[in-house]
C-alpha positions in Angstrom: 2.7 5.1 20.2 5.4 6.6 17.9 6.9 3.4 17.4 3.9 1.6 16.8 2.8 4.1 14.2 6.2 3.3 12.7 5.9 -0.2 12.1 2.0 0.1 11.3 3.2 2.8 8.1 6.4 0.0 7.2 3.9 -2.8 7.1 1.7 -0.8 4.6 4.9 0.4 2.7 6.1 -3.8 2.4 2.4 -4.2 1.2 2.2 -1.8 -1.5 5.7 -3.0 -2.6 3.9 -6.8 -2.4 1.2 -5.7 -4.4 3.4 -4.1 -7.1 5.5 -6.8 -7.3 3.3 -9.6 -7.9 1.3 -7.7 -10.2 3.8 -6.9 -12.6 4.8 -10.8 -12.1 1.2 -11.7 -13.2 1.3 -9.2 -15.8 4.5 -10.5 -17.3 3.0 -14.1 -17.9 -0.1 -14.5 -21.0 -3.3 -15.7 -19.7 -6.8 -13.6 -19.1 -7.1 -15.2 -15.7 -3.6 -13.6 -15.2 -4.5 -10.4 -16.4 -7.3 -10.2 -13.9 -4.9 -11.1 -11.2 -2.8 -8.4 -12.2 -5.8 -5.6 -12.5 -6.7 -7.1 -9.1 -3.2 -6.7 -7.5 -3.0 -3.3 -9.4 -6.0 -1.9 -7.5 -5.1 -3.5 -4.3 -1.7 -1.7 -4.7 -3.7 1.7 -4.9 -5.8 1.4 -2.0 -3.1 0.2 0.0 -1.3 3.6 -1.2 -4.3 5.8 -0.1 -4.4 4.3 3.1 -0.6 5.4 3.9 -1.4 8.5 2.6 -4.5 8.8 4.7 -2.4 7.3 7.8 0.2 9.8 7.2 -2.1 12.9 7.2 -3.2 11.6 10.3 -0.4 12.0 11.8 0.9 15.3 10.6 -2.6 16.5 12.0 -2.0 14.9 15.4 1.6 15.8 15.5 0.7 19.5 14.9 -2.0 19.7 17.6 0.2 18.9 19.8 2.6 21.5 19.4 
């Protein structure tokens, strides 16, 4: 399970960075239909982010119950 949970929060982590990067690619080039890509990646970016975050306090709430 650890390992699992590992790969599951580096997967997310190589999505976020994804997200970013394409965004600021799409940003970098003129064009509205650009710009929206970029808002889109953007916001993809940040709910990628919360779910990590969310993942993570999952786990430090598991790990501690089992102490």
């Amino acid at each position: 399970m650890k390992s699992f949970t590992i790969v599951i929060v580096l997967a997310l982590m190589l999505a976020v960075l994804g997200a970013l990067g394409f965004g600021l690619w799409q940003m970098a080039h003129d064009g509205e239909d650009r710009r929206k890509k970029s808002n889109k990646m953007m916001q993809l970016r940040v709910y990628l982010q919360g779910a990590i975050l969310a993942l993570l306090a999952l786990i430090a709430v598991f790990t501690a119950m089992g102490d």
